[in-house]
FINU-173355 format. One record per residue (C-alpha): residue number from 1; residue in one letter; chain; z, y, x. Coordinates in pm, whole numbers. Layout:
<rs>
R   resi   resn   chain       zz       yy       xx
R    NUM      a       A        Z        Y        X
...
</rs>
This chain:
<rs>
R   resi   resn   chain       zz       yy       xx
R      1      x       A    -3142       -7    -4306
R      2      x       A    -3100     -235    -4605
R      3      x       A    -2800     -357    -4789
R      4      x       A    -2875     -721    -4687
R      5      x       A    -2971     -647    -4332
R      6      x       A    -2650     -446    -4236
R      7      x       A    -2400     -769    -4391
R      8      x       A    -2620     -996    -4192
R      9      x       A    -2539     -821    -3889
R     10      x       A    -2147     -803    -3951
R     11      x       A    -2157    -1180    -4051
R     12      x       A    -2299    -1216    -3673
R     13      x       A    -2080    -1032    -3526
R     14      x       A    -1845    -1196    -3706
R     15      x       A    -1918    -1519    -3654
R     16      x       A    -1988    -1457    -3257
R     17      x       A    -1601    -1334    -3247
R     18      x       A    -1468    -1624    -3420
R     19      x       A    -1649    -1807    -3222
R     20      x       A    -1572    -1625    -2863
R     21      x       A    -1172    -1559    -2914
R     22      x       A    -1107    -1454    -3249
R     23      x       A    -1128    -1089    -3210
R     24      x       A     -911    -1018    -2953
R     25      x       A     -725     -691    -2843
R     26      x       A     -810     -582    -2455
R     27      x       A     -593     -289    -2285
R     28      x       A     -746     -151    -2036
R     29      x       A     -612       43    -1745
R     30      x       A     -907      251    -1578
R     31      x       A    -1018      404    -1218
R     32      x       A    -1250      734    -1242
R     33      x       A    -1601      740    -1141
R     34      x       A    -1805      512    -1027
R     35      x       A    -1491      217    -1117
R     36      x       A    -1513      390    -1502
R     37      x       A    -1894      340    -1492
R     38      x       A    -1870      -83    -1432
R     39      x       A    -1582     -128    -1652
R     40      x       A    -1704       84    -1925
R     41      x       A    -2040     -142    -1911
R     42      x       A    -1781     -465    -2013
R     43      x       A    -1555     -265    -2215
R     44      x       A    -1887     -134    -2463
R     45      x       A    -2047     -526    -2439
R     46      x       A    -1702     -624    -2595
R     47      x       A    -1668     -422    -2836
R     48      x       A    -1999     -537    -2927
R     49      x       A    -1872     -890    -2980
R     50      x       A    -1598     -767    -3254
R     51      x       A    -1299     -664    -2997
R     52      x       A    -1103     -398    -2994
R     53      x       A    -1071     -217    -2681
R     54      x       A     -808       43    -2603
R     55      x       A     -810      303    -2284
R     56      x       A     -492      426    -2154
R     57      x       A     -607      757    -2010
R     58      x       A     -384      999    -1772
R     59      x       A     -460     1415    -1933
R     60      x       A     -524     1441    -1586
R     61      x       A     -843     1226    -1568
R     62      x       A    -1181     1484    -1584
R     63      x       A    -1502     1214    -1548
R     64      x       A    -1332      992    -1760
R     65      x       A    -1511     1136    -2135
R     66      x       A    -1385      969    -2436
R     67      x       A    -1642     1150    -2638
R     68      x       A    -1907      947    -2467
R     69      x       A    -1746      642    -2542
R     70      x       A    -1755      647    -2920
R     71      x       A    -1707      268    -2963
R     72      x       A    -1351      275    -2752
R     73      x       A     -989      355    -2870
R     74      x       A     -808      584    -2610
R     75      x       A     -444      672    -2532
R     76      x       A     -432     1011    -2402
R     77      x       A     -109     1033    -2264
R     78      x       A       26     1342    -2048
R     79      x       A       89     1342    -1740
R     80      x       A      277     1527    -1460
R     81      x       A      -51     1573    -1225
R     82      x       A     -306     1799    -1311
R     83      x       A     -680     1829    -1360
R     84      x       A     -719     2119    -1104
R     85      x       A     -516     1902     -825
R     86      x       A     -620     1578     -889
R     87      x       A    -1032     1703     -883
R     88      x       A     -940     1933     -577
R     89      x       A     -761     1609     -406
R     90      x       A    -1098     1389     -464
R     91      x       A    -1342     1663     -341
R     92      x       A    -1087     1737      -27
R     93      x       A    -1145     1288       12
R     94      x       A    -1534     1312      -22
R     95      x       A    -1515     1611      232
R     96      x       A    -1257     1513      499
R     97      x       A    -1422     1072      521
R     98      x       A    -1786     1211      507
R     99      x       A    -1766     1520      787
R    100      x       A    -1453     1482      961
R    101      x       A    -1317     1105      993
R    102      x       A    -1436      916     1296
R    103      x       A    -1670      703     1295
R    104      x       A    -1701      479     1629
R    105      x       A    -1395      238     1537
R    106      x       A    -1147      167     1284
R    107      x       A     -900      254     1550
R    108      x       A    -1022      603     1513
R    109      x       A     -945      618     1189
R    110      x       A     -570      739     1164
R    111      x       A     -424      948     1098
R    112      x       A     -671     1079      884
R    113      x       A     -736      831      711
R    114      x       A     -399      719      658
R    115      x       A     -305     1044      533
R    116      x       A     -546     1073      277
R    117      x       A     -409      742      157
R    118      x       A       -7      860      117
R    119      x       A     -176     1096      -66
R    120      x       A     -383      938     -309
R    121      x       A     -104      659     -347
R    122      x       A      159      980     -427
R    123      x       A     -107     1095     -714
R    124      x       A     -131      727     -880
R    125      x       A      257      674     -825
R    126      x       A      290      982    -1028
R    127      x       A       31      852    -1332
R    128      x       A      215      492    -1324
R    129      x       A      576      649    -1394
R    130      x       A      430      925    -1652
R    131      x       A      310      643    -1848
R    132      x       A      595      421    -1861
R    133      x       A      815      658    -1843
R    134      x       A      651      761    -2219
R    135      x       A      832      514    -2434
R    136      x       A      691      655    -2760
R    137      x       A      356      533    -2612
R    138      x       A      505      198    -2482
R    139      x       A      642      130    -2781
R    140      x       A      337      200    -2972
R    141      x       A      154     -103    -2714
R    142      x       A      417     -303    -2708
R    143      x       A      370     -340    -3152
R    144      x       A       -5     -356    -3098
R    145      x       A       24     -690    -2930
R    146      x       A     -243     -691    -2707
R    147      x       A     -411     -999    -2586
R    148      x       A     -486     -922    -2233
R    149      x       A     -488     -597    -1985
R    150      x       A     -824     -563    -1816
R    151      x       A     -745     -308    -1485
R    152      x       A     -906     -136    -1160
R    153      x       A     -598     -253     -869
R    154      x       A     -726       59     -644
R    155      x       A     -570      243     -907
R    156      x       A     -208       36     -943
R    157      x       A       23       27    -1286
R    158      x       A     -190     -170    -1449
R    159      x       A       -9     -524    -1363
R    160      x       A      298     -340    -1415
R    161      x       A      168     -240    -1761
R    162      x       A      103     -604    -1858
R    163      x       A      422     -692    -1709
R    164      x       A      652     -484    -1953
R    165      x       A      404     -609    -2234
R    166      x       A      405     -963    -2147
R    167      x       A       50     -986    -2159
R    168      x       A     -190    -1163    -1895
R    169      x       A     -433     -915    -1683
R    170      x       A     -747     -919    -1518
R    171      x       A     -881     -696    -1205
R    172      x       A    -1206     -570    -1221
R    173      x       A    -1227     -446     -807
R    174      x       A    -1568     -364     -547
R    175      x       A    -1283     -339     -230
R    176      x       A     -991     -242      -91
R    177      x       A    -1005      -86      229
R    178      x       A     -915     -353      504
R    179      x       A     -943     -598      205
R    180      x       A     -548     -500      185
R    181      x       A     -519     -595     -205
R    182      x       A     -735     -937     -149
R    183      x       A     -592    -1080       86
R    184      x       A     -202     -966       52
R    185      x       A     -235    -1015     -353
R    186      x       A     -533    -1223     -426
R    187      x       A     -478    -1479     -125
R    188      x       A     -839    -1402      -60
R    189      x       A     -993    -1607      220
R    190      x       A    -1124    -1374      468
R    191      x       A    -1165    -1494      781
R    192      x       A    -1287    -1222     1025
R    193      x       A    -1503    -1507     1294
R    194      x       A    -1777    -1455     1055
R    195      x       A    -1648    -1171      792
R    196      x       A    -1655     -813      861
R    197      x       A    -1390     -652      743
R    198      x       A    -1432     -370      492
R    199      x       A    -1444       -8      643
R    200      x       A    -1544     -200     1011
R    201      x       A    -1902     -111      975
R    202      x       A    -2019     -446     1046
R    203      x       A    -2278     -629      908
R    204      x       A    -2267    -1034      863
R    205      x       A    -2440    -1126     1171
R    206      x       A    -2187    -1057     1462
R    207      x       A    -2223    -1087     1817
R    208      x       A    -1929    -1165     2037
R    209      x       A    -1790     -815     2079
R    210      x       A    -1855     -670     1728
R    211      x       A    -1578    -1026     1649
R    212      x       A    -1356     -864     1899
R    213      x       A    -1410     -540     1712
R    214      x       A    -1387     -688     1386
R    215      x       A    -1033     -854     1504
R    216      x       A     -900     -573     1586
R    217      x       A    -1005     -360     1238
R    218      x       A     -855     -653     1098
R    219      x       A     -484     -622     1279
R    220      x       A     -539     -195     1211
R    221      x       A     -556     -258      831
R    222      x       A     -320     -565      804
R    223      x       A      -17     -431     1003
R    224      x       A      -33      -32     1057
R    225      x       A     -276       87      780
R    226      x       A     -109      112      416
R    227      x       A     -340      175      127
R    228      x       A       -3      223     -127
R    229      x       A      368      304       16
R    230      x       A      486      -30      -24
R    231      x       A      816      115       19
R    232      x       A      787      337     -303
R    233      x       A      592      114     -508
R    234      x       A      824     -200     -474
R    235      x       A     1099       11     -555
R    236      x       A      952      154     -850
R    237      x       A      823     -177     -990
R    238      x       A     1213     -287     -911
R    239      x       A     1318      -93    -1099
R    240      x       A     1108     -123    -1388
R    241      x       A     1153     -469    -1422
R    242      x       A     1491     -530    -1339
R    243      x       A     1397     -800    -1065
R    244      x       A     1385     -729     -711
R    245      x       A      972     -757     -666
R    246      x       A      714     -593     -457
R    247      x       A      391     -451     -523
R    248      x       A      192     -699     -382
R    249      x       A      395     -978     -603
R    250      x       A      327     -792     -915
R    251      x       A      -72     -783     -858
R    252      x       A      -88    -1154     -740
R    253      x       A      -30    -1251    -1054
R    254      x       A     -379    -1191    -1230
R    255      x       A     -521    -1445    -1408
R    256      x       A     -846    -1313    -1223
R    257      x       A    -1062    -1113    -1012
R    258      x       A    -1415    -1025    -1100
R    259      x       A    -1543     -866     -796
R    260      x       A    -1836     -601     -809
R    261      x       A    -2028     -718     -583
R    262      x       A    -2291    -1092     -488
R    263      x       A    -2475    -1290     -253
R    264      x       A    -2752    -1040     -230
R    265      x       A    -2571     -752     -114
R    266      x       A    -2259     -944       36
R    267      x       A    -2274    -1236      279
R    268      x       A    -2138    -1562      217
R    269      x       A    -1742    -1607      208
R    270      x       A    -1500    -1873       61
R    271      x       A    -1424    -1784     -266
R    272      x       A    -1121    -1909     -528
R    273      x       A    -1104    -2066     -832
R    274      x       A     -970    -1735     -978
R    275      x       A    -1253    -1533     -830
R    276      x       A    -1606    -1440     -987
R    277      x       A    -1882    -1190     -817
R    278      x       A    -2049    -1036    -1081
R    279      x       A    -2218     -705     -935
R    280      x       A    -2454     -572    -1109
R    281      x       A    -2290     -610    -1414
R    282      x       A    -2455     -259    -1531
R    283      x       A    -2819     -343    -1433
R    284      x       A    -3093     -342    -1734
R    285      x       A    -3475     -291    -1781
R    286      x       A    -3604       55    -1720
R    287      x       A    -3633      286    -1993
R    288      x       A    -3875      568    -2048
R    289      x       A    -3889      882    -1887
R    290      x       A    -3825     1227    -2059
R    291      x       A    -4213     1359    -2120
R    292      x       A    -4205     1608    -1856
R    293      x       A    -4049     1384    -1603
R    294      x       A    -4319     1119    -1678
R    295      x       A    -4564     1396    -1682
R    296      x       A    -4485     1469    -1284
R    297      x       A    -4420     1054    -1183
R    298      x       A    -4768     1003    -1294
R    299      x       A    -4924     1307    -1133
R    300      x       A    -4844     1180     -764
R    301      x       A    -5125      969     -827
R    302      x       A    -5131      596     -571
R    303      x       A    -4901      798     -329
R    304      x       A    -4609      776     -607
R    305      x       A    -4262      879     -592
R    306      x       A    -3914      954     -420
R    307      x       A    -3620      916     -576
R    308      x       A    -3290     1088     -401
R    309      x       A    -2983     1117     -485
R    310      x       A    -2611     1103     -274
R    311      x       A    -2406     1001     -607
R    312      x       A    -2190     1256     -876
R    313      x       A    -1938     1303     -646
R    314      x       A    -2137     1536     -371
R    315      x       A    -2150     1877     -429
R    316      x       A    -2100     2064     -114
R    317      x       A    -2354     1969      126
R    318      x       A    -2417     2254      364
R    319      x       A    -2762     2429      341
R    320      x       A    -2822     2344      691
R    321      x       A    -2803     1987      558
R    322      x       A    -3025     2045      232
R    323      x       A    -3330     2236      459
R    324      x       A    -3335     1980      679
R    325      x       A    -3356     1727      421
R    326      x       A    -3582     1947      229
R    327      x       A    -3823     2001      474
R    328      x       A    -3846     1674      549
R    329      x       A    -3934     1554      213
R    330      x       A    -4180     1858      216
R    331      x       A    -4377     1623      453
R    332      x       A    -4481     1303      246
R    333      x       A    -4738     1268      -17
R    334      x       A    -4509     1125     -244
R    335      x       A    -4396     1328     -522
R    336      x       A    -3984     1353     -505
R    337      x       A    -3735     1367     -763
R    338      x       A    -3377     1504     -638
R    339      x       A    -3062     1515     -765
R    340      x       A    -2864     1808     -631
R    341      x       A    -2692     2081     -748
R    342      x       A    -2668     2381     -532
R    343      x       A    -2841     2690     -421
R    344      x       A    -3216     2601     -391
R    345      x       A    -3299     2498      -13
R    346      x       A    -3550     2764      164
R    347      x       A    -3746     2437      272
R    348      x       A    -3864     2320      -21
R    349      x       A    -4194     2188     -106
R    350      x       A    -4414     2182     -389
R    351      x       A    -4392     1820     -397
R    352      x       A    -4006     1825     -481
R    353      x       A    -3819     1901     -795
R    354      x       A    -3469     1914     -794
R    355      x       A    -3236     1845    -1110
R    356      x       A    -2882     1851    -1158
R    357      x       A    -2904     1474    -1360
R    358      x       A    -3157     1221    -1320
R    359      x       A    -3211      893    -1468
R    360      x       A    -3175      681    -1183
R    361      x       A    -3238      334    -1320
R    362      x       A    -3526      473    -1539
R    363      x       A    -3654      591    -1200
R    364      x       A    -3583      295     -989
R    365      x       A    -3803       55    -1242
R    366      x       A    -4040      316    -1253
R    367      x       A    -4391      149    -1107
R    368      x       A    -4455      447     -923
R    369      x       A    -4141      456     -710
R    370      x       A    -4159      352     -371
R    371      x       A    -3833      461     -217
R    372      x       A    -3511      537     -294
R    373      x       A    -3260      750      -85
R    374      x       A    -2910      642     -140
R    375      x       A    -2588      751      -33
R    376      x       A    -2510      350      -28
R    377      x       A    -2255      327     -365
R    378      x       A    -2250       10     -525
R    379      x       A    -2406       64     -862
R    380      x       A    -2678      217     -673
R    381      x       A    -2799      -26     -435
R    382      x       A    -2757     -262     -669
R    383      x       A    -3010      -90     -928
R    384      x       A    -3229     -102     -617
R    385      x       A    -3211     -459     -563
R    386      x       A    -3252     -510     -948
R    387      x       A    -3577     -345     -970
R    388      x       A    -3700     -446     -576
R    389      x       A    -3716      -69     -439
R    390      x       A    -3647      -18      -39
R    391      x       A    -3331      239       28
R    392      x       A    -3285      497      249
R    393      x       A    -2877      541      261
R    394      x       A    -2741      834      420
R    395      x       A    -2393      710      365
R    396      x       A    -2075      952      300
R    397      x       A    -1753      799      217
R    398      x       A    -1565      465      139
R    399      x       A    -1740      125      182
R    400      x       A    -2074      287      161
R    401      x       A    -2107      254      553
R    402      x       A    -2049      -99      474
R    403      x       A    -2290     -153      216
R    404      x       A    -2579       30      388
R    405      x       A    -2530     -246      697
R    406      x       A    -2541     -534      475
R    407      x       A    -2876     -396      369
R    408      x       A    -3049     -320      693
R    409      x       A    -2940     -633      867
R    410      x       A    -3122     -779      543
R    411      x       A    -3436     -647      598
R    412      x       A    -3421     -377      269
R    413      x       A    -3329      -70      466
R    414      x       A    -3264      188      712
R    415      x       A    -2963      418      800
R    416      x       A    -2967      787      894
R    417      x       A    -2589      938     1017
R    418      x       A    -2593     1280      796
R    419      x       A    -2372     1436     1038
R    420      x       A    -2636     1411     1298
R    421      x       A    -2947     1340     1137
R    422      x       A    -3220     1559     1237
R    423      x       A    -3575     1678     1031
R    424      x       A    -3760     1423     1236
R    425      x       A    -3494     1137     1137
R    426      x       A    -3538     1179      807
R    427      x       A    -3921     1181      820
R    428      x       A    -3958      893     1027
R    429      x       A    -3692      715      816
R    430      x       A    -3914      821      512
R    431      x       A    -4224      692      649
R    432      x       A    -4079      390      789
R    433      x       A    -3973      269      472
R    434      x       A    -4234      337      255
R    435      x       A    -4545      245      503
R    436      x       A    -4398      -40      589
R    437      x       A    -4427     -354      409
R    438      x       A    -4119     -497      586
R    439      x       A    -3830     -341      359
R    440      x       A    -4056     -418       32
R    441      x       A    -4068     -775       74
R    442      x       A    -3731     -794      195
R    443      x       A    -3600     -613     -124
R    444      x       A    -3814     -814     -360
R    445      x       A    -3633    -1132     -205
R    446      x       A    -3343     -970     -262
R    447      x       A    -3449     -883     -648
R    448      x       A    -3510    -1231     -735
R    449      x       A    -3219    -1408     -563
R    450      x       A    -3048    -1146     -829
R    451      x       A    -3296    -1243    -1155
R    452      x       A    -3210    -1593    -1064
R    453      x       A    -2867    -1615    -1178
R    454      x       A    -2784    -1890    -1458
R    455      x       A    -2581    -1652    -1640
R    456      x       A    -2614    -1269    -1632
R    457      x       A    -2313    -1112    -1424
R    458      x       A    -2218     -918    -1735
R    459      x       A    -2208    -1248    -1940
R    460      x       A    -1959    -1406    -1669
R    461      x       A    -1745    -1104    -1686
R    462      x       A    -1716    -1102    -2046
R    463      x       A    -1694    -1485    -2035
R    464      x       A    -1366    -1463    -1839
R    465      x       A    -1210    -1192    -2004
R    466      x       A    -1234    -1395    -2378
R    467      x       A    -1134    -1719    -2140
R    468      x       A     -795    -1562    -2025
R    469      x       A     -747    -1444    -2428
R    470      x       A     -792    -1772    -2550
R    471      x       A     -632    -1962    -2347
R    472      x       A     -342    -1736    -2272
R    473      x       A     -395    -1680    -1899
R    474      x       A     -562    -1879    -1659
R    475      x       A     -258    -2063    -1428
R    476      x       A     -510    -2320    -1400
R    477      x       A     -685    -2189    -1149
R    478      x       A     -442    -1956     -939
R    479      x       A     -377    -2130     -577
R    480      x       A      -44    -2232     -483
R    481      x       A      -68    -2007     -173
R    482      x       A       96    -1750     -376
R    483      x       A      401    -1930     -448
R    484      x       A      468    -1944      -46
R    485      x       A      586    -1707      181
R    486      x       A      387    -1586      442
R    487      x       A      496    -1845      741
R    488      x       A      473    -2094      466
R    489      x       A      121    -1985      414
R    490      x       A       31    -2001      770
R    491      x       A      231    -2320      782
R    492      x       A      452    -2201     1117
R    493      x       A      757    -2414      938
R    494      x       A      537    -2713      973
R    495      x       A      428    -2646     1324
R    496      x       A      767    -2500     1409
R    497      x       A      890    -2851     1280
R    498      x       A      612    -3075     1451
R    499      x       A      710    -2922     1779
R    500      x       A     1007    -2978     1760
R    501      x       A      974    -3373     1685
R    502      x       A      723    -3342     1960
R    503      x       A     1007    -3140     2197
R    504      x       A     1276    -3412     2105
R    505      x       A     1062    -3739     2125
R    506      x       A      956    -3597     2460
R    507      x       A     1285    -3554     2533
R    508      x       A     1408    -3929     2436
R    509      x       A     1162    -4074     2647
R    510      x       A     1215    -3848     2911
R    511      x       A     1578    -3956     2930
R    512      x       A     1510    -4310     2846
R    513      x       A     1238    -4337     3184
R    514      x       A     1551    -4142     3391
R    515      x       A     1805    -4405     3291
R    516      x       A     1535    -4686     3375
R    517      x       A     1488    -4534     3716
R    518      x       A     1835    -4534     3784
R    519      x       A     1937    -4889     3679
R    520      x       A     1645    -4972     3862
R    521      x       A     1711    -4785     4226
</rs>
């Protein structure tokens, strides 16, 4: 590239920080997988407008690959928990929530699920006091003099972070599981008459007895379920900052929330000042195939293609499982690209290739695809709705349950149970979808209700990010609800005093009429 060229482009970029916030200094505090994958997608776009963008990174994090992020600074600190027990204690989550935690009701949920929670709060308890316990490393942040702390509150330190360093933070969060975090931190507004509550299963049209049974998921995850040991945590953060606090406290005070997640895969809910949906952040044109991968898209002809994959985090799906599935996709005329990695199913047809990586939004805007089978993650479905293709979801784990529901009771898919689903399920599921206009033109509405955004969800999230750097936080536009305790909230000292002036007034006149009467008799 030319001499002149290359100083144009660093007088832009120049130019557009000056212009944004001056260059600013983010800190980031990351989740693995799938939570690395959004934030990375903000993290690269601001370093791409001139800011410099530091990861703190446990030893003990394995998806998490500096080497493919070339245009981030990481702090590779050591830690306590290993690689070998924190990978086992993820696979041993996939395994027990996809084939062994009930399904039927969020009542049926504990212990299991409850356990698996102590657990993975024990793991991130451990991280948080490795790093700040590391005062070389703290001291090395605290001199850096970071603007702002941009962090994923499933995985909690990160407010405590920008608490030592006196910086403002941002979450980037999909859910917490009850909507524990929202509502208890964020002061979320969440009521359950018309919002299912995450992990319920429920979709955003409920009849009378799915309310009851969204009520009561509501009470499960408000007052027995604990996502973190509140106990250990506030005691920790105590500690720390030489204040009695509380978890909870600590995380209600960031500047803001940009939730993963928008009106065409959620349903409509109140929202706060302090609160921007921006999922999809990741989504982008479709770019070309690998030759040989073209090669086979274009040889399935009009019938076109399959694309199938249940995310990077399953890798142990029985071979019952994969010969059902495989003979089932054995069936269509479409031409099927799956991503799986294990021994080769006995069903296979010549119709299917399998790989161990596929390039699923390259697929997905594909012309030739006409389906997509989804285990129902986030960044999935919402490369579906991006590029209008109809889902199959065999969800596993999480809020993926969730997220399928939202989608059939919007017209863009069906759901198969993969613990029970049989060869014939799949098929007809298969068929249904792609035969049947229905789920098309239900996804395309879905597609342009996304296009038609006046700013691009990455834009908003970068947007807010540079706002709280400029401006030093964002107090603004944090409601007063979390300066109250929770009967204030509820307002039970105003009723509790309204009833009382009611109780004594009543009282007065009572008295007054008796001592009428009597002068009177």
């Amino acid at each position: 590239m030319p001499g002149k060229w290359i100083s144009a482009l660093l007088l832009l970029q120049i130019s557009c920080c000056f212009r944004s916030v001056e260059c600013g200094k983010v800190l980031v505090w990351p989740m693995e997988f799938s939570h690395w994958m959004n934030i990375k997608i903000i993290l690269d776009e601001l370093v791409q407008r001139g800011h410099e963008v530091t990861v703190l990174r446990p030893s003990a994090y394995y998806v998490l690959d500096p080497k493919k992020s070339p245009g981030l600074k990481f702090e590779t600190f050591p830690t306590s928990v290993s690689k070998e027990n924190l990978e086992n204690f993820f696979i041993k989550l996939v395994d027990v929530w996809t084939y062994e935690l009930p399904r039927d009701t969020c009542l049926s949920y504990p212990p299991l699920l409850q356990n698996i929670f102590d657990e993975f709060s024990d793991y991130f308890l451990t991280l948080c006091k490795d790093v700040v316990s590391n005062r070389q490393l703290m001291t090395k942040l605290q001199e850096s003099k970071f603007d702002v702390l941009l962090s994923d509150p499933v995985a909690s330190c990160g407010e405590l972070i920008a608490e030592l360093l006196q910086i403002p933070f941002l979450y980037s969060l999909r859910f917490s599981p009850g909507y524990q975090i929202e509502k208890s931190s964020g002061r979320f507004l969440l009521p359950p008459s018309y919002v299912p509550v995450i992990l319920s299963g429920l979709g955003g049209q409920m009849t009378f007895i799915e309310r009851v049974k969204n009520m009561i998921c509501m009470l499960y995850f408000d007052f027995w379920f604990q996502m973190f040991d509140d106990k250990k945590w506030d005691s920790f953060y105590s500690e720390y900052l030489g204040r009695p606090t509380t978890l909870a406290e600590t995380m209600g005070k960031a500047e803001m929330w940009l939730i993963r997640s928008y009106w065409d895969l959620d349903f409509p809910h109140p929202t706060l000042p302090n609160t921007d949906y921006v999922g999809g952040v990741h989504c982008k044109p479709a770019k070309p195939l690998p030759k040989d991968m073209e090669e086979f898209v274009q040889s399935s002809g009009d019938h076109g293609v399959v694309v199938f994959s249940l995310g990077s985090m399953v890798s142990n799906m029985t071979e019952d499982k994969a010969n059902t599935i495989a003979w089932a996709l054995a069936q269509i005329p479409q031409k099927v690209l799956w991503k799986f990695d294990g021994k080769t199913p006995a069903t296979l047809g010549p119709n299917t290739r399998v790989y161990k990586w596929l390039p699923q939004n390259d697929l997905l805007g594909h012309p030739k695809t006409k389906a997509f089978v989804t285990h129902g993650g986030a960044n999935g479905l919402y490369e579906a709705i991006y590029h209008g293709i109809p889902m199959i979801g065999i969800p596993l784990f999480g809020e993926q349950v969730d997220n399928i529901v939202q989608m059939v009771a919007k017209g863009a898919a069906v759901t198969l149970n993969i613990r029970t689903m049989s060869r014939s399920d799949v098929l007809n599921a298969l068929k249904e979808v792609i035969d049947n206009p229905f789920y098309k033109e239900n996804v395309m509405r879905l597609s342009r209700i996304h296009h038609d955004q006046p700013v691009k969800p990455l834009d908003r999230a970068v947007f807010w990010i540079e706002f709280v750097m400029r401006h030093k936080g964002a107090k603004h536009l944090r409601v007063a609800a979390h300066d109250l305790s929770w009967f204030q909230y509820h307002s039970l000292d105003v009723i509790g005093f309204l009833l009382a002036c009611v109780l004594t007034l009543t009282f007065i006149i009572t008295k007054c009429c008796l001592l009428v009467c009597r002068n009177f008799i």
